[in-house]
N, C-alpha and C positions, 0 to 999 in steps of 0.2 A: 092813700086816703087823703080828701083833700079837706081842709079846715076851710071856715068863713070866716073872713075875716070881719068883723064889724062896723070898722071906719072903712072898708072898702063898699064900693058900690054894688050892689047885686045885678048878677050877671042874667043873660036872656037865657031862657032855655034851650035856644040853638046855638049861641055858644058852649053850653051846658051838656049839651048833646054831642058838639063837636069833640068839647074836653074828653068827656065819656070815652066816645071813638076813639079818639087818639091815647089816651089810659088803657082800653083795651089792647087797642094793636100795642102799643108800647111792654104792655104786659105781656103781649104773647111774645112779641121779642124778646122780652126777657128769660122768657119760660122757653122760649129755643136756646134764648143764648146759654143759660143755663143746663141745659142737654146737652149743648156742645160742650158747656165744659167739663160737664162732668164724662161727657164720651174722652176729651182729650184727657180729662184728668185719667182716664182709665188706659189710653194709651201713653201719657205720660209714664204711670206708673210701669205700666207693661217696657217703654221702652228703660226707664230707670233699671227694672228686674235686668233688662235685657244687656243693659250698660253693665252691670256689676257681674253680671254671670260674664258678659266680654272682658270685664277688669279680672273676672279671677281667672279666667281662663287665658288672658294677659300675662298675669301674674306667676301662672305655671310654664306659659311659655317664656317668659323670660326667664326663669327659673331653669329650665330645661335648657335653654340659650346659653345660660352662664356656665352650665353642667357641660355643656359639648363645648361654647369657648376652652375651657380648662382640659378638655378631652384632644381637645385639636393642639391646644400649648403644647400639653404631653406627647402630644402624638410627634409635632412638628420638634420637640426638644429632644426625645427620644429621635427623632429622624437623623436632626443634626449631628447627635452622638454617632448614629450607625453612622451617618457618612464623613465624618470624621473617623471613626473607626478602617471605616472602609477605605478610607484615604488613607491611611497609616497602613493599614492591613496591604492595601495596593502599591504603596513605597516597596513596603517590606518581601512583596512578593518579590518586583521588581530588584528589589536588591538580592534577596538570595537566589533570586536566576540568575542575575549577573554572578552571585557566588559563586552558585551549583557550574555555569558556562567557566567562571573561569579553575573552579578549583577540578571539574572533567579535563581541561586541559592540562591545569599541574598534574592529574593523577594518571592523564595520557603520557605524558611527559617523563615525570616518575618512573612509569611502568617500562618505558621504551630506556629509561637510563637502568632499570634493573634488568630486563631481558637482555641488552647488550653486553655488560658486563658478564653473563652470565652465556650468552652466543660464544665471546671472545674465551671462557674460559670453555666452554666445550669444542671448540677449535683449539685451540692449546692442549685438550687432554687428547684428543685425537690424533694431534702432528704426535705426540708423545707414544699415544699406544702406535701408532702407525712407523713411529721410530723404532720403540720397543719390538714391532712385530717385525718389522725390516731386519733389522739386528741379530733378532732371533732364529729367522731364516736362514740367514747369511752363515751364521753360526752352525745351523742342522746343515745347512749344504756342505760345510768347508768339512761337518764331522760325515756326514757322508761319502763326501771324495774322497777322503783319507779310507773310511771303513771300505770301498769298493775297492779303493787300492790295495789293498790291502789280500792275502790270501790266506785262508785258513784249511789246514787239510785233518781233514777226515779222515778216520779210520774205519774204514768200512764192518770191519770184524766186531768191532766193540761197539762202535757206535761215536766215540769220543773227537769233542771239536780239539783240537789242541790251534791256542791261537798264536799269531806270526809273533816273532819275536823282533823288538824292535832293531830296527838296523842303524850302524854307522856309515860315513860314506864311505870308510876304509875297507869296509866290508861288503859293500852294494857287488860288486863283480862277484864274488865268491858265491855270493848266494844266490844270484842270476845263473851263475855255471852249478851251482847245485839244482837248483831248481829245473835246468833243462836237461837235467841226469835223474832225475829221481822215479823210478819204474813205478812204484807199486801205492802211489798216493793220487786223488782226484783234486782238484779246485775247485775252494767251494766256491763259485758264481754268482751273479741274480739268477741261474736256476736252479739252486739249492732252496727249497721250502726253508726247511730248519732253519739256516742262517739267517733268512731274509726275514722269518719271523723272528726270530731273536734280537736284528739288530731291529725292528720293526720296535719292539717291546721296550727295546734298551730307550729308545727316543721318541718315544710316548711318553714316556716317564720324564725327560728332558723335558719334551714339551708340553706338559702339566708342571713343571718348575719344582717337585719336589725331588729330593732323594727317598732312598729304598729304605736312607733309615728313619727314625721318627721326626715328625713335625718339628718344625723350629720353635713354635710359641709350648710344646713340650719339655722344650730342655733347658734345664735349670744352669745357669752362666752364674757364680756365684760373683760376691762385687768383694773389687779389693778392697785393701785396708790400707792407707795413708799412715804409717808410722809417726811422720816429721811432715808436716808440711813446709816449704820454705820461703821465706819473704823474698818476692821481687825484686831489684833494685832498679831496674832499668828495664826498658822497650828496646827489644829487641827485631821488632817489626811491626810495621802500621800500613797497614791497606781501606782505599774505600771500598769496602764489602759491597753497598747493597747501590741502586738508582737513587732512594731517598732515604729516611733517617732510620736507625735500626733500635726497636724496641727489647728484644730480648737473646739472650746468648747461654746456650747451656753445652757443657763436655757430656760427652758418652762415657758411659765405665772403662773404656777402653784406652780415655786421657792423651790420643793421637787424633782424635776425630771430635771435632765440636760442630754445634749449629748454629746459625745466627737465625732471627728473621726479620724483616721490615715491613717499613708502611708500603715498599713496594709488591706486599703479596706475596712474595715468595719464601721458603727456609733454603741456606746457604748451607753445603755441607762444606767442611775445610778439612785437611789433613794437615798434621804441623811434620814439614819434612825440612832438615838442616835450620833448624830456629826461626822457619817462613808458615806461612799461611799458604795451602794449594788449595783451591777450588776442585772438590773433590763430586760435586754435583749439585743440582737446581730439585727442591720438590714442590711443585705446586697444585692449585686447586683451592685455594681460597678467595673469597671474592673481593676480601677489603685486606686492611694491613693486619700483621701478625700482632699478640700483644704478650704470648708467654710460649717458652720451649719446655720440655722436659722428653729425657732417654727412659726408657726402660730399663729393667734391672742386665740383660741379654745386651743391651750398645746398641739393638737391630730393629728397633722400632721406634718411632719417636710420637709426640703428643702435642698439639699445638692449641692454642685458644688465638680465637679473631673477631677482629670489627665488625662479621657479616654474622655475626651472634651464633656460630658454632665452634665446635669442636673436630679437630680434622686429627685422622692417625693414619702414619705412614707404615709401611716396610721401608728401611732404607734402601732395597734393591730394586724399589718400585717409585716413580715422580710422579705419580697421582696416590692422592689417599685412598686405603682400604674403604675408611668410613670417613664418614661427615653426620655427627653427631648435631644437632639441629630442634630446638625446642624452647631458646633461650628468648626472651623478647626483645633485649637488648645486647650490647656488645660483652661478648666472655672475655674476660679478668686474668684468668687464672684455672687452667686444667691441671691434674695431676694422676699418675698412676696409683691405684689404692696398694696396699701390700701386697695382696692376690694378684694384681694383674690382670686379673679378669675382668675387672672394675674399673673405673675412671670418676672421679671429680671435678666440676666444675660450679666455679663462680661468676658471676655478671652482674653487671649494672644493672639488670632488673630486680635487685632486691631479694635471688634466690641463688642458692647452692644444691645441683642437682649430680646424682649418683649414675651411673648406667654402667651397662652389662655392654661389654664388649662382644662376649660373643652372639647377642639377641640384638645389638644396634638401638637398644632404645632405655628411653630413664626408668630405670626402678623404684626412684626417690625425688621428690621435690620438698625439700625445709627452704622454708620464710625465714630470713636472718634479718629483716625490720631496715637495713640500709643498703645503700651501694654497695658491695663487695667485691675491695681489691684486688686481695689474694687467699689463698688458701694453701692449706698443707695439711697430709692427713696420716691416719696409721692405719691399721684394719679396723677400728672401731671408734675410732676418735678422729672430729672434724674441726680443724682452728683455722677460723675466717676473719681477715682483716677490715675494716669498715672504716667509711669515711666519718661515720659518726661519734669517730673517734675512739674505739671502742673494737678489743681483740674478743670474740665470742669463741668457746666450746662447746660441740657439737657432737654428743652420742647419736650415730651413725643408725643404730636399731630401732630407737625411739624418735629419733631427728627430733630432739627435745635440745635446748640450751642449758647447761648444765652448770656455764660459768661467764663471768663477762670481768673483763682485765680493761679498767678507764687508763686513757692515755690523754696529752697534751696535744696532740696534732691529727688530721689526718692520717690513717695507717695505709701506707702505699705500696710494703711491703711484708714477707713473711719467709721463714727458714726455719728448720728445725735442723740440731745439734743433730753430726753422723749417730752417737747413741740414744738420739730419742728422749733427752732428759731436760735440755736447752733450747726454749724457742727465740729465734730473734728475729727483733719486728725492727720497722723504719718508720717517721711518720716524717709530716708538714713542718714540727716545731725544732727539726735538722737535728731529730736527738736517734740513738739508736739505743733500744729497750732489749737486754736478756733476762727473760724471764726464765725461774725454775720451776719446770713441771709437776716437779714433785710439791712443792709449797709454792704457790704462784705469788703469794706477797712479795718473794724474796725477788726481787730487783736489781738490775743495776745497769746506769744511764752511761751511753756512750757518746764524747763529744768531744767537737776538736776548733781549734780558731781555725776560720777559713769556711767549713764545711757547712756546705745549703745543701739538702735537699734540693734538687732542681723540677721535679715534676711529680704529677698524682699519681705514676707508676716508677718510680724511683726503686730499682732494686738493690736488697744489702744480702751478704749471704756468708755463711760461717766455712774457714778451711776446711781439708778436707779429714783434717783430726782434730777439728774443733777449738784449736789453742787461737785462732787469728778473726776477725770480722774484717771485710773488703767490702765495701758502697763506693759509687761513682758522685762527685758533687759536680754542683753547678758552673763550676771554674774550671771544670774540667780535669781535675787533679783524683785519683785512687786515693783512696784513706783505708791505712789497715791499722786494725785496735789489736792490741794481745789481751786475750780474754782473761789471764788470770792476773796481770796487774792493771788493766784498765785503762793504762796510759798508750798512746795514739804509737806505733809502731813505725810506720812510714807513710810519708805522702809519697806518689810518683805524679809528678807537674809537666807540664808544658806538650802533650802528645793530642791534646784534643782541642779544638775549636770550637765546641760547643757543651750541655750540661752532659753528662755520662749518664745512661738511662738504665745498663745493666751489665753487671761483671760475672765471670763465672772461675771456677778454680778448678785445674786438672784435677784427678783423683790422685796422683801420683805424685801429686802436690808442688809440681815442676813448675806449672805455669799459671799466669792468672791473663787471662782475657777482656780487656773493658771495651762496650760498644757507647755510641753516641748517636744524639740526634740531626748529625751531619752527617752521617751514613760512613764512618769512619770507626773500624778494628783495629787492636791496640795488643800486642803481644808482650805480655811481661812476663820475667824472669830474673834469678841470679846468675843465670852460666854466664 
């Protein structure tokens, strides 16, 4: 709109006109430009919409971004565990192949050190049967030549062999000049049936090893009786029995024949002839060293426990064992004949005392004793097991129940039961020696001496053979004998050993006492 002003001069109409014109076009410029804005305004707005829908949709996306950042951390912190894991895991494999490599070769190793030993001992059992069978032979040949030499005459009418009667050389002629006189008799020959079966018969029987009369393990050898037994004073002879150190020594009932055995594997028989020791035979077939002897009630059988975790039993007429008892996991302690004899007991370092049947070769019984077990000693129903844990256990045999437990001060590394079954005496670590009464097991009483150690975890003690005396080996080497019924030390016998004494044994006859060492050195005592 335009105003007049009044002091101003009034304008032509064709300025008026021009104004006009130019107010109009001016206006319709503005009524464009005004359309444009309102059109921008309208894609203003639209792009504004378009910005904030980008900003929320921004918005979720970086939302989203921060949700997979944290999914990748995870992903990549989790990776790093696995491969670290993986690292560790790849060490570890790497190391126990190298284990598995080298412990296949200890266990190649191992196997080739226990088959060898065990190659060497079935070559040794075989020079043995091979000897035996040699021997045997020799023996049927030499009884052959004799039986062919030999003439037996018939009687044709009766039937009856009457056989030769032996001859002297005084007589050889006489019976040559009889024999080329005598009409009315044949010779029986190899072609005599009858004979040839007879002597056929007679030495099959030889060669099955038995007699015609009953079995040996049938017949009853009762055991002497020691009246007196008598204190040793003196070594009357010392031999190195074995190759290496000798762990146990026991007499046969027959008190002229003892056995040693050692770490060298083998049992030593000896005969005692003029106050010596004679090597009376080798029996072997064990695979590690010996660590306990014991005889049968018979002298003719004997019972060993070994390092190679069995139990081995001989004939004495035989250097390979009948059996080889076998089931122990660790090394046997301590075998023993049960009363029966049909029976065996044994103790081991695996923490068991097992029973078995002699005539079936296998355990009947397995009882858990809770420790090591030393030794053992038994009756027909009752089992007494010494233990490192210090500690003498009772053992009914039908329930293999523990029945009684006797605490000691040392290691027990030892066990012996009184000839009548009433008196146990044990040894242990703290160099004491314990006899207990079986009938009242409180009742006690401790045996010691100056001087005397126990010298090892198998230390054997063991009671005469009428029960009046105890004899242990100590570490100096010196025999300690107690008199059981005043308690006071009896006799030392000193200076025969060079090393600890590991086990003594006493004739049944009560003549002689035996001490071995772990310098492979036997020790002959006596008073004659």
């Amino acid at each position: 709109m335009l105003f007049c002003d009044p002091c101003r001069p009034s304008l032509s109409e064709d300025s008026l006109s021009s104004l006009k014109t130019t107010t109009g076009e001016l206006a319709y410029q503005v009524v464009e430009l005004q359309q444009r804005i309102q059109i921008k305004e309208v894609t203003l707005d639209e792009q504004h919409t378009k910005l904030y829908e980008v900003q929320n949709h921004l918005s979720v996306l970086a939302s989203e971004r921060s949700v997979l950042q944290e999914s990748v951390a995870e992903v990549q912190t989790r990776n790093r565990l696995l491969k670290q894991e993986y690292d560790s895991l790849l060490e570890q494999h790497r190391d126990m192949e190298s284990t598995y490599r080298q412990e296949k070769l200890r266990s190649s190793e191992i196997l080739e050190n226990m088959i060898l030993p065990k190659q060497q001992a079935a070559v040794r059992m075989n020079h043995h049967n091979e000897k035996r069978v040699r021997a045997r032979e020799a023996s049927l040949h030499k009884e052959l030549q004799m039986a062919v030499s030999q003439n037996v005459n018939i009687n044709e009418e009766t039937g009856n062999v009457s056989p030769p009667k032996p001859s002297s050389p005084k007589c050889e002629s006489s019976q040559r000049f009889e024999r080329s006189h005598a009409p009315l008799s044949r010779s029986a020959s190899a072609t005599s049936p009858r004979i040839i079966s007879s002597i056929r018969g007679l030495f099959e029987s030889k060669i099955r090893g038995k007699s015609v009369c009953r079995s040996e393990e049938d017949l009853y050898i009762p055991l002497g009786v020691c009246l007196v037994a008598r204190v040793p004073t003196k070594a009357i002879f010392s031999t190195d029995a074995h190759e290496l150190g000798i762990n146990a020594v026991r007499f046969s009932t027959s008190s002229n024949l003892l056995a040693t055995g050692g770490t060298d594997r083998v049992i030593k028989l000896w005969g005692i002839e003029a106050g010596t020791l004679q090597n009376r035979g080798t029996l072997d077939g064990s695979n590690e060293g010996i660590t306990s002897i014991e005889f049968d009630r018979t002298g003719t059988r004997i019972l060993a426990a070994s390092y190679d975790k069995s139990a081995l039993f001989w004939r004495l007429e035989d250097s390979v064992p009948k059996l080889t008892l076998t089931g122990h996991s660790r090394k046997v302690t301590a075998a023993r004949f049960k009363y029966s004899h049909k029976q065996v007991v044994t103790g081991s370092a695996d923490r068991t005392v097992k029973i078995w049947d002699l005539q079936r070769a296998a355990c009947i019984q397995t009882i858990e004793v809770f420790s090591f077990c030393s030794d053992v000693v038994c009756s027909e129903y009752l089992i007494i097991s010494g233990h490192y844990d210090r500690k003498i256990r009772f053992w009914d045999s039908r329930a293999g129940t523990c029945t009684q437990e006797v605490p000691l001060q040392g290691k027990v590394t030892s066990l012996d039961l009184c000839p009548n079954h009433r008196q146990l005496l044990s040894c242990s670590r703290d160099d004491i020696l314990q006899l207990v009464d079986l009938r009242k097991s409180n009742d006690r009483v401790a045996f010691r001496a100056e001087g005397f150690k126990c010298g090892s975890d198998s230390t054997k003690a063991i009671f005469s053979p009428d029960g009046s005396f105890l004899a242990a080996g100590s570490a100096d080497g010196a025999v300690y004998i107690w008199n059981v019924n005043t308690g006071n030390l009896e006799k030392r016998l000193p200076d025969m050993h060079r090393a600890s004494i590991s086990a003594v044994a006493w004739s049944l006859s009560g003549e002689y006492v035996v001490s071995v060492d772990k310098s492979r050195r036997a020790v002959l005592w006596s008073d004659i």
